[in-house]
Structure formats: C-alpha cells, structure tokens
N, C-alpha and C positions, 0 to 999 in steps of 0.2 A: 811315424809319418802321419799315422789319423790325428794326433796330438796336434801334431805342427798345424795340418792343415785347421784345423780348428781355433788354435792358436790368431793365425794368420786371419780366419773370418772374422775372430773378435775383435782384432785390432783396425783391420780396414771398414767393418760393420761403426765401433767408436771414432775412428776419425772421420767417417762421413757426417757422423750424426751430431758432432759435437762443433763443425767447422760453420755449420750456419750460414745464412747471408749475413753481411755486413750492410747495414744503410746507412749513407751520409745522415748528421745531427743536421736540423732545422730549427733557428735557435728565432723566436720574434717577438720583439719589444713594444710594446706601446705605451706610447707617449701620453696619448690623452689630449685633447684638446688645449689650447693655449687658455692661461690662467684671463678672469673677465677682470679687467682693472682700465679704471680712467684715463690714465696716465702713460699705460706699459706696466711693464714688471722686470724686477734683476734677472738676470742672465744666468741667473748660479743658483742651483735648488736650496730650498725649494720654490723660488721664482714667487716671492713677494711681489706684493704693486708697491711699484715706487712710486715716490711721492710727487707732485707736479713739479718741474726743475730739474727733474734729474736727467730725463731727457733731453736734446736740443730740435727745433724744425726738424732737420736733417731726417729724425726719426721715424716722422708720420709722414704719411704718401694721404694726399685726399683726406685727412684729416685723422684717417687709421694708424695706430704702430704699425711697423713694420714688423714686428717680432722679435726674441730674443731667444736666447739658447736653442732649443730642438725646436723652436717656432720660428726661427731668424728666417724673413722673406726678403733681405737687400739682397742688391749684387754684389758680386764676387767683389773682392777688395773693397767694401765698405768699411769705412771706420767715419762713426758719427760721433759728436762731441757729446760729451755728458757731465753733470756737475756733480764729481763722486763725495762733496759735501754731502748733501742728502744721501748715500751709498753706508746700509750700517756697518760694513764690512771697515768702513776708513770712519768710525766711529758717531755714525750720524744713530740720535735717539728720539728725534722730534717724531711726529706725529707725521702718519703713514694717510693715504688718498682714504676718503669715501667718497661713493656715488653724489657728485653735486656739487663737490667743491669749488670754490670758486678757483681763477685764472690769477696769478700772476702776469707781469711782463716785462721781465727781467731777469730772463737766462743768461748766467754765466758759465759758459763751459771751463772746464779746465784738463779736458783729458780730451780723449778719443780712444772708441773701442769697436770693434769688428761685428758683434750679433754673439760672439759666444766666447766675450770675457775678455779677448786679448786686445793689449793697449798698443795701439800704432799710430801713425799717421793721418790723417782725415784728410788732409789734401787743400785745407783752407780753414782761417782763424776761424774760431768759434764770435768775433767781435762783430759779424754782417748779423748774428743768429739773436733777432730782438724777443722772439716771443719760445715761452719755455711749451716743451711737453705739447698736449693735444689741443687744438686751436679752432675747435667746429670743422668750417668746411676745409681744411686745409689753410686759412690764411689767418695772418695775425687778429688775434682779438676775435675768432670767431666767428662762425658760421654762414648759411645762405642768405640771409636777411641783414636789412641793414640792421645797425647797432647791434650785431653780434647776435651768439644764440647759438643759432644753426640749430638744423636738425636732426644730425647725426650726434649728439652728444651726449654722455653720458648718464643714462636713466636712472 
C-alpha cells in the first residue's frame, strides 16, 4: 500500500506539473511604410515604382496614390484602370520612374484592377482618363499654379 500510495503521488505530482498553462499565439506582421515613388508602385512584392502610365487618374485622390497592395487606401469595390504595358510582369523592360520625371499625357488603360492585383471591372472606359499617373494638384497637367508644377510633387 505505501508503494501505491507513493506511486499515486508521483504520478498526480507529474501531471500537475507537466500540464502547464496553455497561452493563445500572437502572431504580428509589419508592413513598413508604403514604398516613396512618383508614380505609385506595383501591387505585388516587392512593390517597385511604376513607371508614369501605368496608373490611370482614377488612382490619385488630390494628387496622391491611393496605394497598392497592404497600402491600398480606395473603396471597397475599386477597380482603377491601369496600362499593364509598363507592368514587367506582362513583359515591360523600359526604364522605371525617378524623382522629376517629366509627365506624359496620354494614358491608355487597358485593364482594371482592385489595390491588390485582382483584375475586374472598373465601372467606366478608361477612354474619359486623359492624363496618366500623378498630375500635381489633382488635375490634368498639374499642379496649384497656373502652367502646371504644383507643389505637392515629386522632390
């Protein structure tokens, strides 16, 4: 009987002490600030700046992107036109934005995509959309001043 009972202590002594609490995992990611590009940037890491064009107006709110992939700031069902020409993924190799580039003005969209990648519907031709990518103050040709400029644009 002294056996047993001793027995018995070891074993209910070890399941106490081996059962532990359990704590839920806290698992947290960061992102990191949105990539600093003229233009925008792709939507799919590691989130290049694309090149002026590749966006359409629809993009920039007040003359800012609106963001892409874990930076996407549209509304819900957005899908903006994009010219995935310039897209290296659909084999574009031309030369990528730097700070000061000049403006085209002649955006052709030929798609429509959501903030993170997926191609749908945009809700209206890309054919009204004259001016490409970021535009100073928000409106074609740039900025708050007349003949263009603006003062929000790229340093």
């Amino acid at each position: 009987m002294r056996h047993f009972k001793s027995f018995v202590f070891f074993a209910l002594a070890a399941a106490l002490l081996s059962a532990g609490s359990v704590a839920p995992a806290q698992i947290g990611i960061s992102i990191g600030v949105a990539p600093e590009c003229p233009y925008g940037y792709f939507d799919y890491a590691p989130y290049s700046c694309s090149p002026y064009g590749y966006y359409g107006p629809d993009w920039f709110n007040g003359g800012l992107f609106i963001g892409a992939g874990p930076w996407f700031h549209g509304g819900r069902g957005f899908y903006g036109h994009v010219d995935n020409r310039y897209d290296p993924q659909h084999g574009y190799a031309g030369p990528m934005p730097e700070r000061g580039a000049h403006a085209f003005e002649h955006f052709q969209g030929n798609e429509a995509r959501d903030g993170q990648g997926h191609i749908g519907p945009a809700g209206h031709s890309p054919a009204a959309e004259h001016s490409g990518g970021f535009s100073g103050g928000g409106r074609p040709g740039g900025g708050g001043r007349a003949g263009g400029g603006g003062g929000r644009g790229p340093r």
